[in-house]
C-alpha positions as CSV (number, residue, x, y, z in Angstrom):
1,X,-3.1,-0.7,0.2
2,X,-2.2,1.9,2.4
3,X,-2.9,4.8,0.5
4,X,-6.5,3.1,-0.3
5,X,-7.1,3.3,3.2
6,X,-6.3,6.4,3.4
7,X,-9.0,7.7,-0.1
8,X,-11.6,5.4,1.9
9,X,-10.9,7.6,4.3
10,X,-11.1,10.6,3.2
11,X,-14.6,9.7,0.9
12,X,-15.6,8.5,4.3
13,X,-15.6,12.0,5.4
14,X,-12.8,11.7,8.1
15,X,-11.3,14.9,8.4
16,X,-7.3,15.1,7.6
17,X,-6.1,15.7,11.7
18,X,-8.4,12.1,12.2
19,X,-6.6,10.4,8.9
20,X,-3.1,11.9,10.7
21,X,-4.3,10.4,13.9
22,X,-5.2,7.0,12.1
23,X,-2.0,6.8,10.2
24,X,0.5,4.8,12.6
25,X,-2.5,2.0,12.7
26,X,-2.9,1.6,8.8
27,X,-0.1,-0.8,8.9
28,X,-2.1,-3.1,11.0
29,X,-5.3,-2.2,9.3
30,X,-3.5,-3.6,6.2
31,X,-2.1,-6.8,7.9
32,X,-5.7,-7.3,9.3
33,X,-7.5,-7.2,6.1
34,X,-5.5,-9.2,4.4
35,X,-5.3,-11.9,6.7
36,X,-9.5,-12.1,5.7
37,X,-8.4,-12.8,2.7
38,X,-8.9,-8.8,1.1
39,X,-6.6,-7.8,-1.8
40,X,-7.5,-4.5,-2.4
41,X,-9.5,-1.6,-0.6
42,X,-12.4,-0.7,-2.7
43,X,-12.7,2.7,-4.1
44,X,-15.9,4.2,-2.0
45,X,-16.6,6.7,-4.7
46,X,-18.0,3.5,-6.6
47,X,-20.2,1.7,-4.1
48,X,-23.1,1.3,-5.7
49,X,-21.5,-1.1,-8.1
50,X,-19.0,-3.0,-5.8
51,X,-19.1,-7.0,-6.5
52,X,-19.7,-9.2,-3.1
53,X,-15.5,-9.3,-2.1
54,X,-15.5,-5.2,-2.1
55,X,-19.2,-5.6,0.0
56,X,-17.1,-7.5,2.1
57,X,-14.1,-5.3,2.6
58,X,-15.9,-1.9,2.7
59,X,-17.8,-3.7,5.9
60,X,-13.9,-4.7,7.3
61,X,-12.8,-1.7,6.5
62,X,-15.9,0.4,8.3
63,X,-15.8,-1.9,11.2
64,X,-12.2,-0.4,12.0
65,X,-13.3,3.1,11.4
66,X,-15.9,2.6,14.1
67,X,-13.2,0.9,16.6
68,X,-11.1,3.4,16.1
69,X,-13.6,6.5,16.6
70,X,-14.9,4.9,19.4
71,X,-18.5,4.2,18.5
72,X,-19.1,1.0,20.0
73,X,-22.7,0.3,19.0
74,X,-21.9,0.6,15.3
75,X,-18.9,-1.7,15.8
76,X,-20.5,-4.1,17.5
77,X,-23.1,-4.4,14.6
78,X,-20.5,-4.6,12.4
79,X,-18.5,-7.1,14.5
80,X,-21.9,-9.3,14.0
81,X,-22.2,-8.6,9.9
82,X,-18.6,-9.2,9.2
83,X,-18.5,-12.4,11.6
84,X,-15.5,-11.1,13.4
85,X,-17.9,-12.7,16.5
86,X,-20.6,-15.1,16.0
87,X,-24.1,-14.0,16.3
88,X,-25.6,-14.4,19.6
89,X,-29.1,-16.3,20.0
């Protein structure tokens, strides 16, 4: 799954010294995403065709991204779409 994360990545448009700065947290990435239930990183080259459990993912998989780059206002959206927090009312 590793490696998946890292060709999300890199289709992502993360440059290779981000990706080498990201690698020591893949591990966790991995252990995160598969403790909500993911199997498989889906291939972002094929997004436009993804079933609802690789919607799913690629939105886990962006919300780390955007911890990790520091853009909090994405994140926090994302925190909201992937229920990682409960919507506020």
């Amino acid at each position: 799954m590793i490696d998946d994360l890292v060709r999300f990545l890199v289709w992502s448009g993360c440059v290779s010294q981000s990706i080498e700065r990201l690698r020591p947290e893949l591990p966790r990435w991995e252990r995160w995403l598969r403790q909500r239930g993911h199997t498989a990183v889906p291939d972002l080259r094929y997004a436009r065709w993804w079933r609802w459990d690789e919607v799913r993912a690629g939105n886990d998989v962006n919300l780390l991204i955007n911890q990790a780059a520091g853009n909090q206002p994405m994140a926090h959206q994302l925190r909201n779409l992937t229920r990682v927090r409960p919507f506020k009312v």
